[in-house]
C-alpha positions as CSV (number, residue, x, y, z in Angstrom):
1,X,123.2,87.1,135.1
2,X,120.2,85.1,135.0
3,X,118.3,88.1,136.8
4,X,119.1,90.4,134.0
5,X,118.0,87.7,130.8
6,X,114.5,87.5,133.0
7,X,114.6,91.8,133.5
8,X,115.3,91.6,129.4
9,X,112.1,89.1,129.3
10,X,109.7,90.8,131.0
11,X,110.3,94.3,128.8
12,X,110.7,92.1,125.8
13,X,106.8,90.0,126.5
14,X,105.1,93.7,127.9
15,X,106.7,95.7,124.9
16,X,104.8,92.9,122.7
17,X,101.7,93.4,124.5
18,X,102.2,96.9,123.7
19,X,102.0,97.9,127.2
20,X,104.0,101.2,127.4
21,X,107.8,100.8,128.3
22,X,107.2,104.3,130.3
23,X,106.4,101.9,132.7
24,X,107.3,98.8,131.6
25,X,111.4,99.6,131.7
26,X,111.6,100.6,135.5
27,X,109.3,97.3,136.1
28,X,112.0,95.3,134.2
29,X,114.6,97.1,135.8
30,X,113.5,96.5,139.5
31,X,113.5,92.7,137.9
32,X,117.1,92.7,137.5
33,X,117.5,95.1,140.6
34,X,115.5,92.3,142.7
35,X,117.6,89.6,141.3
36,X,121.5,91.3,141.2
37,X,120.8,92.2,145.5
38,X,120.4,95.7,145.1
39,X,118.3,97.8,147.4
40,X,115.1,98.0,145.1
41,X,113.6,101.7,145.8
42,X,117.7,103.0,145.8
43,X,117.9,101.3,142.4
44,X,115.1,103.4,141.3
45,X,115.5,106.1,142.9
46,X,119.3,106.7,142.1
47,X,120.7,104.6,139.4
48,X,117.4,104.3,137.1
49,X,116.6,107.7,137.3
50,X,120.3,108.6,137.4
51,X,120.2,107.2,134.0
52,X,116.8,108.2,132.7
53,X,117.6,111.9,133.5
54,X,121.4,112.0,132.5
55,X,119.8,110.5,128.9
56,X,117.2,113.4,128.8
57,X,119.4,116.1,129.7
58,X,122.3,115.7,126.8
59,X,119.6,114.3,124.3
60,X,116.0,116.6,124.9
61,X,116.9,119.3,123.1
62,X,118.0,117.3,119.5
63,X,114.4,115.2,120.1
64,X,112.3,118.8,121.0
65,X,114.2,120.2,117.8
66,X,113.9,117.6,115.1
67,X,110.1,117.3,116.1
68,X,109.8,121.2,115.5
69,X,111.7,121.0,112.5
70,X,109.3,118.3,111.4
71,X,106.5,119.7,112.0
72,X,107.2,122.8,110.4
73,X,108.5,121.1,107.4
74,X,104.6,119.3,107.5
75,X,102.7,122.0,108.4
76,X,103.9,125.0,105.7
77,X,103.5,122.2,102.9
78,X,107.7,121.9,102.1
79,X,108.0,118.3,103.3
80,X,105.0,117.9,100.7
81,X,106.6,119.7,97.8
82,X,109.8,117.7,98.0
83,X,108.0,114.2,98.0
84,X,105.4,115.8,95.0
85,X,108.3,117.2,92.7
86,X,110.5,113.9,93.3
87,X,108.0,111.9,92.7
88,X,106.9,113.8,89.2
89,X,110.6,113.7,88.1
90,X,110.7,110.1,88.5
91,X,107.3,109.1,87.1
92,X,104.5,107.0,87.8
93,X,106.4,104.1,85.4
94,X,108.7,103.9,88.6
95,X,106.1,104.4,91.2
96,X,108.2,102.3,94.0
97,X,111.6,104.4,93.3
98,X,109.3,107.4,93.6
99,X,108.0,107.1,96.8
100,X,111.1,105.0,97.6
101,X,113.4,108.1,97.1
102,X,110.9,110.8,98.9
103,X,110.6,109.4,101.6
104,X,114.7,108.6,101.9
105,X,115.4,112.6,101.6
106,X,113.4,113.9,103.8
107,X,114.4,111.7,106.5
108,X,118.1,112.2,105.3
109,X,117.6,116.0,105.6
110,X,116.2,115.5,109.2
111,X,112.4,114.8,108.8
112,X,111.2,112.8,111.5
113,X,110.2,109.2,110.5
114,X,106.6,109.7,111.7
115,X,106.4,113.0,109.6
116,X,107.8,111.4,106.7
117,X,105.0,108.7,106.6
118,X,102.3,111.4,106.6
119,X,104.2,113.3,104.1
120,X,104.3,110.4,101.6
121,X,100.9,108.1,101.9
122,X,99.2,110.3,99.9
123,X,101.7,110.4,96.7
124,X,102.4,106.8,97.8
125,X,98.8,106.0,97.1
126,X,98.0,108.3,93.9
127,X,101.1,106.8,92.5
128,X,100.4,103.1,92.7
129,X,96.5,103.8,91.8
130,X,98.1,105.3,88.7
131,X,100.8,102.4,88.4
132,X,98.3,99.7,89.5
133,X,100.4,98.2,92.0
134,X,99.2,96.8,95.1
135,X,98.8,99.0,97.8
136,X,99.9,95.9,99.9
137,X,103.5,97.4,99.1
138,X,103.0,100.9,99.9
139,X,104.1,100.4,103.6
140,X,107.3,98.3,102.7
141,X,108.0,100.8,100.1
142,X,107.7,103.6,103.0
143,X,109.5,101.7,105.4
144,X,112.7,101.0,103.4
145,X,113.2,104.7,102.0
146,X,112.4,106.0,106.4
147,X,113.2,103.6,108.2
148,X,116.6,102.0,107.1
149,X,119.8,103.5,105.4
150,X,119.0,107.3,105.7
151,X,118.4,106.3,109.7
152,X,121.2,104.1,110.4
153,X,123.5,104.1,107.6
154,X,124.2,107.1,105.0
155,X,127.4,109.5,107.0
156,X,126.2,112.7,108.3
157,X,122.2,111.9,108.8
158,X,120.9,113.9,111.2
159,X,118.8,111.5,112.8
160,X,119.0,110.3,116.3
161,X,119.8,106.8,115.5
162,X,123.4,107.9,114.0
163,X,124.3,110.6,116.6
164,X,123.5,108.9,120.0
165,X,127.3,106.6,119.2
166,X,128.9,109.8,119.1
167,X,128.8,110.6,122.9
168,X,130.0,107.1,123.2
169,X,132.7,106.8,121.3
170,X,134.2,110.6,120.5
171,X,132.7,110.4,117.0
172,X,131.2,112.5,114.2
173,X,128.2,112.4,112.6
174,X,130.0,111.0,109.6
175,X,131.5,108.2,110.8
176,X,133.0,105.7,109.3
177,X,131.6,106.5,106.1
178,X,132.9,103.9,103.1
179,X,130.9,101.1,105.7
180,X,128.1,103.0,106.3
181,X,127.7,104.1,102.2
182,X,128.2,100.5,101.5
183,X,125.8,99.2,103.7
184,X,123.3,102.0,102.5
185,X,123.7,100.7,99.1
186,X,123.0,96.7,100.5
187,X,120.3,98.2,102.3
188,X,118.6,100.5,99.3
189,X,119.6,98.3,96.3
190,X,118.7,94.9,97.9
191,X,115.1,96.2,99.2
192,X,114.1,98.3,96.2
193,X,115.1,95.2,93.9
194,X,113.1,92.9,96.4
195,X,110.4,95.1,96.1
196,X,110.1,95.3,92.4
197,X,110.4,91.3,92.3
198,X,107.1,91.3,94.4
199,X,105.3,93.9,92.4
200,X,105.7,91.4,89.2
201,X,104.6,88.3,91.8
202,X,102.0,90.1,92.5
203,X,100.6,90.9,89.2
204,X,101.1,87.5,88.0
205,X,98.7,86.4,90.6
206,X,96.2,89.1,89.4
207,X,96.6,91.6,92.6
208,X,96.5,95.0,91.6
209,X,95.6,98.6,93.2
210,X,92.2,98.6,95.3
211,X,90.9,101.6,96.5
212,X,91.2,102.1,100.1
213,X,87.6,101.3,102.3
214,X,88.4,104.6,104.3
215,X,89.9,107.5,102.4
216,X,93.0,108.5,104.4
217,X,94.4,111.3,102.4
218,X,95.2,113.9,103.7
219,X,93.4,117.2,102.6
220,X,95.9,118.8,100.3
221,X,96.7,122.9,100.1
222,X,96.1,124.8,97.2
223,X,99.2,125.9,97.0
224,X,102.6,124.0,97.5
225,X,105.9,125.8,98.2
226,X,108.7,126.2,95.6
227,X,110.3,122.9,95.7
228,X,114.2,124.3,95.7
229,X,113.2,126.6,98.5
230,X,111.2,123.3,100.2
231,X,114.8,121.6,99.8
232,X,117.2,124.5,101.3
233,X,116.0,123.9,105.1
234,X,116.7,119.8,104.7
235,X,120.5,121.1,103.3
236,X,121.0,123.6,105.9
237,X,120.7,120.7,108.5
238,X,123.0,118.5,106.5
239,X,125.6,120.8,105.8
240,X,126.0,122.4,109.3
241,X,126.3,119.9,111.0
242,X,128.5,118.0,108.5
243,X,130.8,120.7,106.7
244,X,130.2,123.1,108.9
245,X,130.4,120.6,112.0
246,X,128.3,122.9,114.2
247,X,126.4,121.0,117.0
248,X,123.5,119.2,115.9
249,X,121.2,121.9,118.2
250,X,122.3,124.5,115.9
251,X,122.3,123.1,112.8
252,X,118.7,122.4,113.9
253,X,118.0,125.5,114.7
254,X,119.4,127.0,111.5
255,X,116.9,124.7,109.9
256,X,113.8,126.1,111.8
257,X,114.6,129.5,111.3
258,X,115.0,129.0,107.6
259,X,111.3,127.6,107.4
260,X,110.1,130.6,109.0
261,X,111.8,132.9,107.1
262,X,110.9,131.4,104.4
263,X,107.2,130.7,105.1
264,X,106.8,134.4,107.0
265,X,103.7,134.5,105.0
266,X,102.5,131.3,107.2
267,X,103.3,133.0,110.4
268,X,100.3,132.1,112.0
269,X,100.8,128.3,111.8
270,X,104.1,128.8,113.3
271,X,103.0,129.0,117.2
272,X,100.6,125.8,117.1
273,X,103.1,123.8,114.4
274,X,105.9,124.0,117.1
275,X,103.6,124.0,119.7
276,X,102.7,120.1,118.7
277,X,106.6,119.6,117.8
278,X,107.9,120.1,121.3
279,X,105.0,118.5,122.7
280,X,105.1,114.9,120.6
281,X,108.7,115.2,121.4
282,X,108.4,114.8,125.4
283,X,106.9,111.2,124.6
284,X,109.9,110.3,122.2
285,X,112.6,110.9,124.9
286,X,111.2,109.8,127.8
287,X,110.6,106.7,125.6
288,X,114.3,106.5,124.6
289,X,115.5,107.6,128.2
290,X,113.6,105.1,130.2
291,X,114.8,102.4,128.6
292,X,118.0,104.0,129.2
293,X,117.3,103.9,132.9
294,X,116.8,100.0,132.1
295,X,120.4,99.8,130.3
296,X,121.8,101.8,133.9
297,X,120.6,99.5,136.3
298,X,121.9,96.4,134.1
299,X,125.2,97.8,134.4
300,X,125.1,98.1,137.9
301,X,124.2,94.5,139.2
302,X,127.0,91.6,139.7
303,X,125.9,89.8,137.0
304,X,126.9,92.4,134.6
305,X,130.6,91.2,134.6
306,X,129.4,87.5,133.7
307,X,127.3,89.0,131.1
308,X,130.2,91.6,129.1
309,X,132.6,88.5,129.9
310,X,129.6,86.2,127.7
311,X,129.2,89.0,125.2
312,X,133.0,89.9,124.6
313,X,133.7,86.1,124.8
314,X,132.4,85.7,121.3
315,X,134.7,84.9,119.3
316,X,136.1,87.0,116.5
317,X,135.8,90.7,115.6
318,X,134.2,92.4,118.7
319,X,132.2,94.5,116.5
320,X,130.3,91.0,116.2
321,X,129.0,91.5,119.9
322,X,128.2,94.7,119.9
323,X,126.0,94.0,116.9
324,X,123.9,91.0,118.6
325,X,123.5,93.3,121.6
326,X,121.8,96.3,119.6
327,X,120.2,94.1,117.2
328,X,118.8,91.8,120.7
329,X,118.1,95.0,122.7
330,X,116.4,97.1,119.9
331,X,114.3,94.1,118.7
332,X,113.6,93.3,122.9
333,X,112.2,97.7,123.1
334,X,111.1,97.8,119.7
335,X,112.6,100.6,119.3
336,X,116.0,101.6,117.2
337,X,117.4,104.4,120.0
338,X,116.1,102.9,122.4
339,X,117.3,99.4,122.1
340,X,120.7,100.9,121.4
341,X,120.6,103.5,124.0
342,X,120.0,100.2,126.7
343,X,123.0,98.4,124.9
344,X,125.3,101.9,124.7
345,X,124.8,103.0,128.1
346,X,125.6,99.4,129.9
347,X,128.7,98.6,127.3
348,X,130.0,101.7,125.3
349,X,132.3,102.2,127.8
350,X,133.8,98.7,127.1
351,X,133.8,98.6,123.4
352,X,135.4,102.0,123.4
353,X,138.6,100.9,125.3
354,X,138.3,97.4,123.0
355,X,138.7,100.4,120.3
356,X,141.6,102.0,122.0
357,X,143.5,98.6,122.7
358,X,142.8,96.6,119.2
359,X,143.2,99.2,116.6
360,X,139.5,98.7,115.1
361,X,138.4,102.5,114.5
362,X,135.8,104.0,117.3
363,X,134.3,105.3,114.2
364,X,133.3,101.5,113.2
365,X,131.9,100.9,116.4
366,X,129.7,104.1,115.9
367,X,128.7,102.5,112.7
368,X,127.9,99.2,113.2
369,X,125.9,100.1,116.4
370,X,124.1,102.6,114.1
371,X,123.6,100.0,111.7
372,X,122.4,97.2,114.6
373,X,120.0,99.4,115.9
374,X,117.6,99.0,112.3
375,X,117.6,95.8,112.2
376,X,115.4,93.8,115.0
377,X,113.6,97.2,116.0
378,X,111.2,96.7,113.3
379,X,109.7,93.6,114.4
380,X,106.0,93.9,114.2
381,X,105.1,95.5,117.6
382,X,107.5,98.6,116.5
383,X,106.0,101.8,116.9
384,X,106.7,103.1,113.5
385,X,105.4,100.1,111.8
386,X,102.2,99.9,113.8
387,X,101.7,103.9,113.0
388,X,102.5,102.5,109.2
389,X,99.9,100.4,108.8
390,X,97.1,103.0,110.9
391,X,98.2,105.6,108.2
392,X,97.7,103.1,105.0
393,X,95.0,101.5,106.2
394,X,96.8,97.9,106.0
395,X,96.8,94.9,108.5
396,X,100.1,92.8,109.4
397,X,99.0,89.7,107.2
398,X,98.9,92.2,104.6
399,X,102.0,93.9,104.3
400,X,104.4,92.6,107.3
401,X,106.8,90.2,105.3
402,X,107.4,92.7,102.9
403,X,108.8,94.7,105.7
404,X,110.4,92.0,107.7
405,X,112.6,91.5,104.4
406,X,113.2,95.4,103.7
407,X,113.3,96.7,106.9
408,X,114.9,93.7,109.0
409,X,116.7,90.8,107.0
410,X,118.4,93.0,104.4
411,X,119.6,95.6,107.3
412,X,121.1,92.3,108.8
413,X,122.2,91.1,106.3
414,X,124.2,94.9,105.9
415,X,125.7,94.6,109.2
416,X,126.9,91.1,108.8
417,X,128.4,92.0,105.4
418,X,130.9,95.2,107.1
419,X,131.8,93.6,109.7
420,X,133.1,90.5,107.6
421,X,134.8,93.5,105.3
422,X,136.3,94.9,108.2
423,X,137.3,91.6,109.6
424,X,139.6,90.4,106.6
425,X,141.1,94.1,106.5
426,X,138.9,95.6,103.7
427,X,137.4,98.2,106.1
């Protein structure tokens, strides 16, 4: 077992180097391979690519597809139009909620987070120039309406980090949804309130908007799409897959044709829009899938028993466990699917028959790993957080604790608070 806490150290120290865990993982894994007695090259060669490619092959297509849709929804302006008219109908006086909100329903419609934070700086920074707010808020503000409850918590979002539990545990995409609404609301309330408190701090000390020493907006079109028609492809996703409960490919894929045929007129930007979808995709899943391969090779090695016996030794609810594992893993990766995919593939096996044995719902194992998975991923070598603060033009001394509190102690906080509610029988 102590092989597999040094395999888990070496991917944690490299990932914090930022030192790509494309390579990193199978490094770490032949760590725990060394350590557990297996035959290192048959380690890789079988069970971490076993793992890696069995990954790739049920997930690539959602990853190729979400990017596509993504990109699409950038590059024909809708993703644009919905942040421009939500941001209008809530007005500058509420500049945070504004930006806050727009970037919550695109990812919620199936935006890719990285999209979303293109999409947004912009309004983000004409709205707090207009507000004089700090722009030392803008990527905290970002962070909590992309990178929290519309990713992990709110039923039936689209995005990876709530439909990778379902293969695990025979869910939906709307699992267990009173604890996942409730700990969206933790999540939303808690950070936009936290927010607001530090605009007023902030103006009491005198801090207000600077302008930017490198403009980064983004050059605007002279024309932005009709914002109901920008909104039907982000519904089409959501009620597909939900109401409808088609497969998240085709509910995708209903999405993307909807952009085109809506945006025929743009039919040119089509080819190269989906061109740099698919492609930005291939770096997402082999991301997600090699730390996968990690998770495999765990799972594998003698020391694994000792380490599920540790884990499902704690005492209390067993959704406790599987939270610390997700939270450890994802905050280990820096990475949300990733992190949980490592912590899924070595014990989702295990807490599904817990499930089956104890009464406690698969569905609220599918939550709370959903839920575990935003917490410690956004510590600061996270790859959305360091694309955050390229974007905005803002350091970590300037803007990390905001995030820290929005993006990983309230999401804690949200966990902690279901599972107590499920513990004393209120969930």
């Amino acid at each position: 077992m102590l092989g597999i806490f040094l395999g888990l150290a070496v991917l944690m120290a490299l990932a914090y180097l930022g030192w790509s865990i494309i390579w990193v993982a199978p490094i770490a894994a032949g760590v725990v391979a060394l350590t557990g007695g297996l035959d290192l090259l048959e380690a890789y060669k079988d069970t971490y690519m076993g793992g890696f490619v069995a990954f790739a092959k049920d997930w690539f297509p959602v990853f190729m597809l979400g990017a596509i849709f993504g990109k699409l929804m950038e590059d024909t302006g809708m993703a644009r139009s919905v942040a421009v008219a939500l941001t209008k109908l809530i007005g500058t006086q509420r500049a945070i909620l504004g930006v806050l909100v727009s970037a919550a329903v695109l990812t919620y419609g199936g935006v890719s987070l990285f999209v979303v934070v293109f999409a947004v700086y912009p309004l983000a920074l004409s709205l707090f120039r207009e507000a004089n707010i700090s722009r030392k808020l803008i990527p905290a503000t970002v962070a909590l309406g992309a990178f929290t409850f519309t990713m992990t918590a709110l039923p039936g979002s689209p995005q990876i980090q709530n439909l990778i539990p379902m293969e695990y545990f025979q869910t939906d995409a709307m699992a267990a949804p009173v604890m996942g609404v409730i700990a969206a609301i933790i999540m939303g309330g808690g950070g936009y309130f936290y927010l607001r408190w530090r605009e007023k701090k902030l103006v009491a000390q005198g801090e207000v908007f600077t302008e930017p020493k490198e403009k980064k907006e983004v050059e605007q079109p002279d024309q932005t799409p009709n914002f109901f028609l920008s909104l039907l492809p982000l519904l089409t996703v959501l009620l597909t897959l939900n109401l409808l409960e088609w497969d998240v490919v085709t509910a995708l894929i209903s999405g993307i044709v909807l952009i085109m045929l809506l945006n025929v007129t743009m039919y040119k930007k089509f080819i190269p829009s989906m061109n740099s979808g698919a492609g930005g995709s291939v770096i997402a899943i082999i991301n997600t899938s090699a730390a996968v391969g990690f998770g495999t090779v765990v799972r594998e090695v003698p020391g694994f028993a000792n380490l599920t016996q540790l884990l499902m030794g704690i005492k209390g609810n067993p959704l406790i466990s599987e939270a610390i594992a997700v939270n450890v893993l994802a905050g280990a990766t820096g990475s949300a699917s990733g992190g949980m995919g490592i912590a899924l593939e070595a014990l989702g096996s295990k807490y599904y028959e817990i499930a089956m044995n104890t009464g406690i719902s698969p569905e609220a194992f599918h939550r709370v790993a959903s839920l575990s998975s935003g917490g410690l991923d956004a510590l600061p070598h996270n790859g959305a957080v360091l694309t955050l603060f390229a974007i905005t033009g803002m350091t970590h001394k300037d803007s990390y604790k905001d995030i820290f509190v929005v993006a990983v102690l309230i999401p804690v906080i949200s966990v902690a608070f279901v599972i107590l509610l499920n513990t004393i029988g209120i969930l």
